[in-house]
N, C-alpha and C positions, 0 to 999 in steps of 0.2 A: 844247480838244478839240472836234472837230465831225463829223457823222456825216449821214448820210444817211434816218435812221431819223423814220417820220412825215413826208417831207418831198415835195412833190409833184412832178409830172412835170417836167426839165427843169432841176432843183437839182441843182447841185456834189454829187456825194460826195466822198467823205475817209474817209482808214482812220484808223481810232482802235485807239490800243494803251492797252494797262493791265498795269500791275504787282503786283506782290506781290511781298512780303518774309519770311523766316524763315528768323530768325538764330537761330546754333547753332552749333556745334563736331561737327568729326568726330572719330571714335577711331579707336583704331589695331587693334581684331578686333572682329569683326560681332558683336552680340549681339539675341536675337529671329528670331521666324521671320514674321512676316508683312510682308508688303509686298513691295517689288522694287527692286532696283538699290540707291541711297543708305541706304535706309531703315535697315538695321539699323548702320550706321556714323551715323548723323546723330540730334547727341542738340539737340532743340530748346531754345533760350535759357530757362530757367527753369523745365526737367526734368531727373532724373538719368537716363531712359530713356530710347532710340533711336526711332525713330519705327515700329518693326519690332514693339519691346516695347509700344507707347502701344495700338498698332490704329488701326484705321480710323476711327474715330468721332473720335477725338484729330485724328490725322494733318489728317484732310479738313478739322478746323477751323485746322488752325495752318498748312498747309501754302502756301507761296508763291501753288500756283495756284489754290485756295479764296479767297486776298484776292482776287488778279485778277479774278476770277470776282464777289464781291461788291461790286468797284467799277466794271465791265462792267453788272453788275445796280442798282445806283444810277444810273447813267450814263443807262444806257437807261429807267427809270422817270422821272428829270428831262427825258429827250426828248421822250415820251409826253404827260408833263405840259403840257411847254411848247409841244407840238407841236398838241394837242389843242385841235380847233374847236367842240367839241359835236358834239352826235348828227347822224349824213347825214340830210337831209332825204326822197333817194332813197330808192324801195323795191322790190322783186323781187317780181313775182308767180308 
């Protein structure tokens, strides 16, 4: 993967994508009232509740685009890292 981020005037960019995963089974009538769409049919791999039933606090940790998002956020702090010159010498007055 390669990206654009920290990188100076003139560099290739490149679209980086990221995934996430969560696995689960759907059922066959919605149970739970929170959430939207999937949610109250989609019971997550290693719960007996739907993600409608779990809430928000549950969901947003298990949910596919919460990984995505934490390997986006990994991604980008290794770019940072390796991107990183030390402090600008430069100064505003």
């Amino acid at each position: 993967m390669g990206g654009g981020a920290g990188q100076g005037a003139g560099a290739e960019l490149q679209t980086v994508f990221f995934e996430g995963e969560c696995r689960g089974h759907i059922i066959a009538e919605a149970r739970g009232s929170q959430g939207f769409g999937y949610d109250p049919f989609f019971v997550p791999e290693g719960y007996d509740q739907t993600f409608a039933e779990l809430g928000d606090e549950v969901k947003n940790r298990l949910s596919h685009r919460a990984k995505a998002v934490a390997s986006l956020r990994e991604w980008f702090q290794h770019e940072r890292r390796s991107s990183y010159r030390g402090p600008s010498l430069k100064s505003k007055c």
